[in-house]
LONU-889158 format. One record per residue (C-alpha): x, y, z; residue in one letter. Coordinates in steps of 0.1 Angstrom, whole numbers, plus 5000, padded with zeros to 4 digits. Layout:
<palums>
XYZA ...
</palums>
This chain:
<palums>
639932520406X 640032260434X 643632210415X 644832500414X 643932550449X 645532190463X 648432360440X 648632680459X 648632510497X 651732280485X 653132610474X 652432770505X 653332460524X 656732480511X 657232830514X 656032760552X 658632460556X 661332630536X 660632960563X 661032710591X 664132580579X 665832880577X 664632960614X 665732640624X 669232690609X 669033070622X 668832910661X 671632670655X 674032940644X 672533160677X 673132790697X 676532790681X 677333140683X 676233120723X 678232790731X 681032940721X 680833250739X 680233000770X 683732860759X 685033140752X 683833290791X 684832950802X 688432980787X 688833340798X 687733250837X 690132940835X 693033220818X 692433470847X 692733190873X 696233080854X 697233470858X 696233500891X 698333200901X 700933280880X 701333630898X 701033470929X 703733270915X 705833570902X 704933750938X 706733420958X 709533400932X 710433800936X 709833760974X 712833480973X 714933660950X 714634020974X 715433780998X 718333700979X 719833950963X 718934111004X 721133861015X 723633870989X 724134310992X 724434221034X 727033951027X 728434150998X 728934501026X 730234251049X 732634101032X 733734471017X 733634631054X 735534331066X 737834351035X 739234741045X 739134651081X 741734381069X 743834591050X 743734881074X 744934571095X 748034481075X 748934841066X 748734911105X 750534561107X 752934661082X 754234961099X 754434791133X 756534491118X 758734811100X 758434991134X 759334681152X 762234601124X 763634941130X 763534911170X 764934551167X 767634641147X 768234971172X 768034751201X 770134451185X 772834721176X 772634841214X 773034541224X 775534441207X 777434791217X 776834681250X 778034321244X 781034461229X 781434711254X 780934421283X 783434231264X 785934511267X 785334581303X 785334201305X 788934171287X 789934481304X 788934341340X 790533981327X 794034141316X 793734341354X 792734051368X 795333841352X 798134111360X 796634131393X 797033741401X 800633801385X 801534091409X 799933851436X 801633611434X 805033751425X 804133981458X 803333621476X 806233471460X 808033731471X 806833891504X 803833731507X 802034071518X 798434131529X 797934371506X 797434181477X 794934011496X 792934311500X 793534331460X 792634021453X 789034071469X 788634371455X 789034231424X 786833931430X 784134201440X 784634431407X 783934081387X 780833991403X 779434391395X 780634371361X 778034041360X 775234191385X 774734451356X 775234211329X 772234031340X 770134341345X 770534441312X 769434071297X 766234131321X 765434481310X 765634361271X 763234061281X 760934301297X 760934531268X 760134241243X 757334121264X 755534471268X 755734471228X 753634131225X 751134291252X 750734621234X 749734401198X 747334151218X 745534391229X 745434591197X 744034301180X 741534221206X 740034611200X 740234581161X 737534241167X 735534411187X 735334721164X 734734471136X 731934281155X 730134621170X 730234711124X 728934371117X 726034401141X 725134771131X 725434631090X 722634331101X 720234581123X 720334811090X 719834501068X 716634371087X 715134711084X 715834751046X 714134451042X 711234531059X 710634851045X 711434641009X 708434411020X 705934681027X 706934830998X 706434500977X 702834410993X 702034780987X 702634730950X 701434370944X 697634520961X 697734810937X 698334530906X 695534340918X 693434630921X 694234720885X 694434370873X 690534340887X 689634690873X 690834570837X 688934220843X 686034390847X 686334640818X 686734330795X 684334150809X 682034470806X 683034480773X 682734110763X 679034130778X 678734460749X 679734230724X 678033960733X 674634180735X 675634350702X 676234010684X 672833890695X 671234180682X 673334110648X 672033760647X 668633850653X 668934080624X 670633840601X 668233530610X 665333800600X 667633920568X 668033530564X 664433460562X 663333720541X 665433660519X 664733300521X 661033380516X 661733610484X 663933380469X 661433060475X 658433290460X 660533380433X 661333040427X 657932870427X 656933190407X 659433050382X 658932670381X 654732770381X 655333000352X 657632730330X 656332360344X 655332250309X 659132340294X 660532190325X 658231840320X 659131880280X 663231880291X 663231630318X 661031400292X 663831460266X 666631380293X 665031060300X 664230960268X 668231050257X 669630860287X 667630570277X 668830550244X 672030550253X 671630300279X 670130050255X 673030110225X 676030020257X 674329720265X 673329670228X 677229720221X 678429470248X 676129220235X 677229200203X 681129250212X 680728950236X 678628750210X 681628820182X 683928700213X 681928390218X 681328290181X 685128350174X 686128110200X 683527880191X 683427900151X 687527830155X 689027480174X 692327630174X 690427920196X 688327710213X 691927520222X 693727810230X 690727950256X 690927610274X 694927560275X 694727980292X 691827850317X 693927550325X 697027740328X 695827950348X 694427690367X 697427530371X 699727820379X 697127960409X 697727580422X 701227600416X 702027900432X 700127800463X 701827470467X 705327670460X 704527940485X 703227670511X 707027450504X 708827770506X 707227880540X 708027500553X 711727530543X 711827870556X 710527750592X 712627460586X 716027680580X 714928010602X 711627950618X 710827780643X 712527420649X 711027110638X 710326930672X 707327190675X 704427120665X 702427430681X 703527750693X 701528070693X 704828280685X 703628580662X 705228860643X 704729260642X 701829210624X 700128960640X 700829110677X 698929440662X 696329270646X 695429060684X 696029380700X 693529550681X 690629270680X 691329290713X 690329670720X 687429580698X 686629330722X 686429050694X 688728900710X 689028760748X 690729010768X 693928940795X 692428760825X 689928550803X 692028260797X 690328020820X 686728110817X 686027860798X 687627590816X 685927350834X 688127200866X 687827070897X 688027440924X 691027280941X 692927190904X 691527530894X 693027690926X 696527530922X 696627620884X 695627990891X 698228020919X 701227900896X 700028100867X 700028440887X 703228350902X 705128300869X 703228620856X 704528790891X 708228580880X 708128730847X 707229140852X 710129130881X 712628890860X 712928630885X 713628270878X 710428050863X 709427740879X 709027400857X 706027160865X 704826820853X 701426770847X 700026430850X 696726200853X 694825980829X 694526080790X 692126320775X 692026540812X 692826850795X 696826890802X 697627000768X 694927290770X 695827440803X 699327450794X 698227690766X 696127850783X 698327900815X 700728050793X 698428300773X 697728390812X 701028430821X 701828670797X 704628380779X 704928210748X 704027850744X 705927570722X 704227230722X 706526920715X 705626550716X 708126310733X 707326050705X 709126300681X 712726250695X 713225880693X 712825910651X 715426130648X 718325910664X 721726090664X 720526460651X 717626450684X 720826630707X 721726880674X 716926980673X 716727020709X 719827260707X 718027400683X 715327380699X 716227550730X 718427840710X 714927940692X 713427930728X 716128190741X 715228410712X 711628480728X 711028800741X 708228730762X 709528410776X 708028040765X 706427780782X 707827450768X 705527190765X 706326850762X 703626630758X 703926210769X 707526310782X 708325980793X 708725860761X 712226030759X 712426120801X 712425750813X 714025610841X 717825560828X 718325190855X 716324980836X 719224970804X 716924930779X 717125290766X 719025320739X 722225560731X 720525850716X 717525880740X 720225900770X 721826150750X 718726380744X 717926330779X 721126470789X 720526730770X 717626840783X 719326810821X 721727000809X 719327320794X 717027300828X 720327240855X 720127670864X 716927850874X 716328070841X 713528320830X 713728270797X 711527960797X 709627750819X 709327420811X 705927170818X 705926800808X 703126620805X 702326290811X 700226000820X 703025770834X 704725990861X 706825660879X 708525610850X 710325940850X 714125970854X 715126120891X 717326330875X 714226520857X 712026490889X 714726660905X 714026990880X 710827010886X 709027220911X 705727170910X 703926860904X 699926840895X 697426620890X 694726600866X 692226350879X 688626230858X 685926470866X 683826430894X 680026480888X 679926890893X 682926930866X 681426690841X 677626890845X 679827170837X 680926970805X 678426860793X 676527220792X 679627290773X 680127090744X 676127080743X 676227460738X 679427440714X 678327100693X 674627100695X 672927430703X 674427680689X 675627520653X 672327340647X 670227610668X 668627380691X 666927540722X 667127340752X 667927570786X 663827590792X 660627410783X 657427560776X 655927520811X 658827710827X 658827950805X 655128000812X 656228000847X 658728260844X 656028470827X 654028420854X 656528510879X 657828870859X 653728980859X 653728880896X 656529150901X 654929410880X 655529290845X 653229200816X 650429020817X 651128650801X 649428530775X 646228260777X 646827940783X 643727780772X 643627430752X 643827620715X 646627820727X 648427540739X 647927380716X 649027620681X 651927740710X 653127330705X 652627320667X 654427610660X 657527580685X 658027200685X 657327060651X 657526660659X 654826750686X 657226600717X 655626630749X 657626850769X 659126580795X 660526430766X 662326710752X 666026760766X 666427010794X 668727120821X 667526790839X 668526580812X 671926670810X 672226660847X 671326270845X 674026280814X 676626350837X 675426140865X 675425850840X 679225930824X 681025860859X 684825770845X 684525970814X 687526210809X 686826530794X 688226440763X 685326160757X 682826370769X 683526620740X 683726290714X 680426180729X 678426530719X 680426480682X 678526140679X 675826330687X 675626570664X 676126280637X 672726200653X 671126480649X 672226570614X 671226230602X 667726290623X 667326620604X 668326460567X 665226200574X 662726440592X 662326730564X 661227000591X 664426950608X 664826980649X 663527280675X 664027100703X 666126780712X 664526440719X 665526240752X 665425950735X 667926060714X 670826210736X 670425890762X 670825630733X 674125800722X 674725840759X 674325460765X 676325330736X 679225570745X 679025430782X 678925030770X 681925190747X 683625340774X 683425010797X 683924740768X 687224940762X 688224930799X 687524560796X 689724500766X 692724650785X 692424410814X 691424100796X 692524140758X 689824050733X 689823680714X 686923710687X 685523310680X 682723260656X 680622940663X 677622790651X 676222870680X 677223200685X 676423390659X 678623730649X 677124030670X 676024350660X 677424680659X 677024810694X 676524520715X 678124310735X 680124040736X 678923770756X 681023540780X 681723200780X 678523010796X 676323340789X 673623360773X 673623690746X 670623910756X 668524050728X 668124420728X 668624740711X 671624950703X 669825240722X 667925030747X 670524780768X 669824550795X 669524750826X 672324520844X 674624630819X 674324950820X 674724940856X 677824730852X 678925030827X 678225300846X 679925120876X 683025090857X 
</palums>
C-alpha cells in the first residue's frame, strides 16, 4: 500500500510538473505574442512619424513646385502678352515702313518733278540768260545802251529767286522728314509704357493667384491631417480590439492547452500503469538483443584481425611484405616532406623573396586573413601594441615612438620615408625595434646581414637588384634592415675594399639617392665611424642604443624572469607569505574578509604545504632580489641579460631533476650564484679583449677550474667557490 501510494504521488507529481510546463510554455507564447505586439506598436509609431514627415516633405515639395509652375504660367503670360504686343508692333511697323515707302516714293517722284522742273526753268533762265548776255553785248558792242543794263539786273535778280525757292523747297522736305522720325519716337515710347502698365497688372494678378493657391493648399493639407489622425486612431482603436481579442484567445488556448495536457498525461500514465510489466518484458528483450549483437561485432573483429595477424605472421614473405609497405610508407611521408621543403626553397629562390633576406614578415591572402582574424579574437596583439613589451630607456623610447608615427603619418599621406642608422654596443636590441617599429608603422620588414654580400663577389650588384625590385613589389611599403652594415658600407679612402664591395655599395647609393615611399631603409650597426660619407649622407636620422641603465635593466630582469622562469616552470615569486598576509590584513581593514589565523600550527602547515624545501621566506626570491640582480649587472646589454635567465633555467631544471618534489618558490642562493658567475663571465670577457688571453700550465700553477679565475703574474689564486667569489672580485666585476 505504502507502494502504491509513493506510486500515485510520482504520478501526481508528474502530472503536476507536466501541468506546470505547459503553463510555463503558455506565458512564453503570451510573452512572445505581447513583445511583438510592442514591436509591432513600436514599428507602427516609427511608420506614422516616417508619414508624417514624408507629408511634410510632399507639402514643401508641392509648395516649391506651385511656386514653380506659379512662376512659370506668370513668365509663360508674359512672354505671350509681350509676344502679340510685338507683332501688333511689326504689323503696325509694317504698314508704317509701306506707308512711309509709298510717301517716299510720292515725295522722291515730287521731288524729282520739281528737280526736273527747276532744271527746266534753270536751262530756260540759262538759254535767256545766255541770249540776254548775247543781246548785251551785241547792244554794248554796238550802242552800248543803258537798257541792257537794266536787263542785265533784272536778270541777275530772276536767278537769285529761281535759287531763294530752290532752297525752300530743300528745307520744307527736311522738315517733313524730321516730323516723321518725331511721330515714330513717340509712338514707341507709348507702346513701352502700354507694355510696362500690362506687365505690372499680369504680376499684381499673379501675387494674388498665389495667395489664394496657398490658403487653398494649407486649407487642404489641415483637412489631410485631420483625416490622417482620424484614421490613426481608428487603427489604433482597432489594433487595441485585436490585441484584447488575441489575449482572450490565448488565455483560452493556454487553458485548452492544459487540459489537454492534463488528459493526455492521465491517459498516458493510465497506460504505462496498466502495461508496466509488458513494457519491462520488451525493454529486457531490447537489451538483451542489443547485447548480443554487440558481443558477435566485436567477436567478428577479433577473429578477422587475429586471421590478419596469423597470416602475416604464419608467412615470411607476409611478414616481408607488411614491413617493406611500413617502410615505404615511411620513406615516402619523409620524402615528400624533404621534396616539398626543396621545392618551396627553389621557388623563393626563383619567385620569392631574394636570397640576401634572411627575415621578412611578408605574408600572402591567407595569412593577412588568418592575423586579421586572431586579431579580432584578440589572440593576437592588436595595432598600437608593438612596443609594450619593450624595455628602453624614456628618452630612446621617446625618439623611437616619434619616428615610427611619423613614417606611419609618411605612409597614409604617401610622402617620402626617412632612412635611419641605428647604432650602440651588441646585443642592445637594434634588430628587434626595427621589427617592431615597422609592424607599428604599418610597413613590411626585410632583414639582411652585411656579412652576406661579401660571399657572393660579382653576382652581390645582380641580389641587391633583386633585392630592391622584390622590395618595390610591396604594397604596404618595407623597412629594409640591414644588420652590421659596415661590413659592406665602409669608408671607401682607406683602399683596402675590394672591387665588388665598392660595387655593391654603389649600388645601394644609387637605390637610396631620391626620397621614395616605397621603402625606408635602417642600418644597423655597432661601428658607426667606419661608415662611408656617401651613406651618412642618406641617412636622416641617427640613434643610439646605449647599455641599460639600472631602471631599464629592473625592467629586464622582471621580463625574462616572467618569460624563462615563472611562467614555464610555474615558479611564484612577485610576493612572499608575510606580504601576502599583509595584504590580507590590509583588504579586511577596508571592509574585506577576515584573514585567516596566524598562529604557530598555521604557520607552520601554511610553510609545508606552499614551500616544500621549507626556505625561510628571506631566502626565497622576491621583487627585492631581482632589484639587487640589476643593481649587480651594471654593463650588461639586454642581450646577456636574457642568456643569463637561460643559464638559469639550466639551474633550475637540473635543481628539479635532483630534488623529486620539484621548486614552488626560487632560492636566493640560487639566482645570485648564476648571477655572480655571469658577472666574473661578463668582466673576464671584457678583459680578454683588452689584454688577449696566454693560457701557461706550471708546476706551480695548477689548471683552474671551470668558473674561476685566472690569476696574474705574482698573485696568489684565491680558493673559493663557483657560486661564492672573493668579494674584491666581484666588486672589480661589477665595476667593470
Amino acid at each position: 500500500a505504502k507502494g502504491v501510494s509513493n506510486l500515485t504521488k510520482n504520478v501526481m507529481l508528474l502530472r503536476d510538473s507536466h501541468l506546470l510546463m505547459a503553463a510555463i510554455g503558455s506565458l512564453q507564447y503570451l510573452a512572445s505574442k505581447a513583445d511583438h505586439w510592442d514591436a509591432t506598436i513600436e514599428k507602427l509609431d516609427k511608420e506614422m512619424i516616417a508619414v508624417f514627415d514624408e507629408q511634410n516633405d510632399n507639402r514643401k515639395k508641392r509648395e516649391e513646385m506651385i511656386d514653380q509652375i506659379v512662376r512659370t504660367v506668370a513668365k509663360v503670360e508674359v512672354l505671350q502678352f509681350s509676344h502679340a504686343k510685338t507683332e501688333e508692333g511689326f504689323v503696325r511697323l509694317d504698314a508704317d515702313v509701306a506707308r512711309f515707302r509709298r510717301e517716299q516714293v510720292e515725295n522722291h517722284a515730287s521731288v524729282l518733278v520739281g528737280i526736273d522742273d527747276v532744271r527746266n526753268r534753270t536751262m530756260a533762265q540759262d538759254a535767256v540768260i545766255q541770249a540776254f548776255k548775247d543781246d548785251f553785248r551785241a547792244a554794248v558792242e554796238r550802242e552800248a545802251r543803258a537798257d541792257l543794263v537794266e536787263k542785265r539786273k533784272s536778270s541777275e535778280a530772276d536767278l537769285e529767286v529761281a535759287l531763294v525757292k530752290r532752297s525752300i523747297e530743300r528745307l520744307r522736305w527736311d522738315e517733313e522728314q524730321k516730323t516723321v522720325k518725331l511721330r515714330a519716337e513717340e509712338q514707341r515710347s507709348t507702346e513701352d509704357h502700354s507694355s510696362k502698365l500690362h506687365e505690372a497688372r499680369v504680376a499684381h494678378e499673379l501675387a494674388q493667384k498665389k495667395a489664394a493657391d496657398l490658403e487653398l493648399l494649407q486649407e487642404q493639407e489641415a483637412s489631410n491631417i485631420r483625416q490622417e489622425e482620424a484614421r490613426q486612431a481608428g487603427e489604433k482603436e482597432l489594433l487595441q480590439l485585436r490585441l484584447a481579442s488575441d489575449e482572450r484567445r490565448a488565455e483560452m488556448g493556454v487553458q485548452e492547452a492544459i487540459e489537454k495536457a492534463k488528459v493526455e498525461e492521465e491517459a498516458k500514465i493510465r497506460a504505462a500503469r496498466e502495461n508496466e510489466d509488458v513494457n519491462l518484458r520488451a525493454m529486457q528483450a531490447e537489451m538483451t538483443e542489443k547485447r548480443a549483437q554487440t558481443l558477435a561485432a566485436i567477436k567478428a573483429t577479433a577473429e578477422i584481425a587475429a586471421q590478419w595477424v596469423f597470416m602475416v605472421y604464419s608467412s615470411p614473405a607476409n611478414l616481408a611484405l607488411a614491413i617493406g609497405s611500413v617502410v615505404a610508407c615511411l620513406g615516402g611521408v619523409y620524402l615528400a616532406r624533404e621534396m616539398a621543403v626543396l621545392l618551396r626553397e627553389q621557388l623563393n629562390k626563383r619567385l620569392g623573396r631574394p636570397s640576401l633576406v634572411r627575415m621578412t614578415n611578408r605574408r600572402g591572402m591567407v595569412q593577412t586573413l588568418t592575423t586579421a582574424i586572431l586579431r579580432f579574437l584578440r589572440l593576437r596583439k592588436p595595432h598600437g601594441a608593438e612596443f609594450d613589451d619593450v624595455v628602453l630607456h624614456p628618452k630612446l623610447k621617446a625618439q623611437v615612438m616619434r619616428l615610427a608615427d611619423a613614417t606611419r603619418s609618411a605612409k597614409k599621406r604617401g610622402m617620402p620615408l626617412q632612412h635611419a642608422m641605428f647604432y650602440g654596443p651588441p646585443g642592445t636590441g637594434k634588430t628587434m625595434v626595427a621589427q617592431r617599429f615597422a609592424e607599428y608603422s604599418g610597413l613590411e620588414y626585410a632583414i639582411m646581414c652585411g656579412g652576406d654580400v661579401a660571399p657572393l663577389e660579382e653576382q652581390a650588384v645582380t641580389e641587391l637588384h633583386k633585392l630592391f625590385s622584390w622590395v618595390h613589389r610591396s604594397r604596404r611599403g618595407v623597412l629594409l634592415f640591414i644588420d652590421e652594415a659596415d661590413a659592406f658600407l665602409a669608408s671607401r679612402k682607406g683602399g683596402s675594399m675590394s672591387e665588388q664591395l665598392r660595387n655593391a655599395l654603389t649600388t645601394i647609393l644609387y637605390h637610396t639617392g631620391t626620397p621614395t615611399s616605397q621603402f625606408m631603409l635602417v642600418i644597423a650597426t655597432n661601428r658607426p665611424g667606419d661608415l662611408d660619407s656617401a651613406v651618412l649622407d642618406r641617412l636622416d636620422e641617427s640613434i643610439e642604443f646605449g647599455l641599460p641603465e639600472l631602471d631599464a635593466r629592473r625592467g629586464m630582469v622582471q621580463l625574462y624572469f616572467d618569460m624563462y622562469i615563472s611562467k614555464p616552470l610555474r615558479i611564484d615569486w612577485r610576493q612572499t607569505p608575510a606580504g601576502k598576509a599583509q595584504e590580507a590584513r590590509a583588504a579586511y581593514a577596508k571592509g574585506g574578509a577576515k584573514p585567516a589565523a596566524t598562529n604557530g600550527a598555521q604557520n607552520g602547515n601554511a610553510k609545508a604545504a606552499a614551500n616544500p624545501l621549507d626556505l625561510p621566506d628571506n631566502e626565497v626570491v622576491d621583487e627585492s632580489a631581482l632589484h639587487e640582480v640589476a643593481k649587480r649587472l651594471h654593463g650588461f646589454s639586454g642581450r646577456e641579460i636574457s642568456k643569463l635567465f637561460t643559464s638559469l633555467q639550466t639551474h633550475v631544471l637540473y635543481g628539479m631533476q635532483r630534488n623529486e618534489k620539484g621548486y614552488k618558490r626560487l632560492p636566493k642562493s640560487m639566482l645570485y650564484e648564476v648571477v655572480d658567475s655571469k658577472v666574473l663571465e661578463h668582466g673576464r670577457t671584457a678583459e680578454f679583449q683588452v689584454t688577449g688571453y696566454n693560457y701557461e700550465v706550471t708546476a706551480s700553477n695548477p689548471p683552474s677550474m671551470p668558473g674561476s679565475v685566472p690569476p696574474t703574474p705574482g698573485q696568489r689564486r684565491p680558493s673559493c667557490s663557483l657560486g661564492h667569489p672573493p668579494p674584491d672580485i666581484l666588486l672589480a666585476a661589477t665595476a667593470a
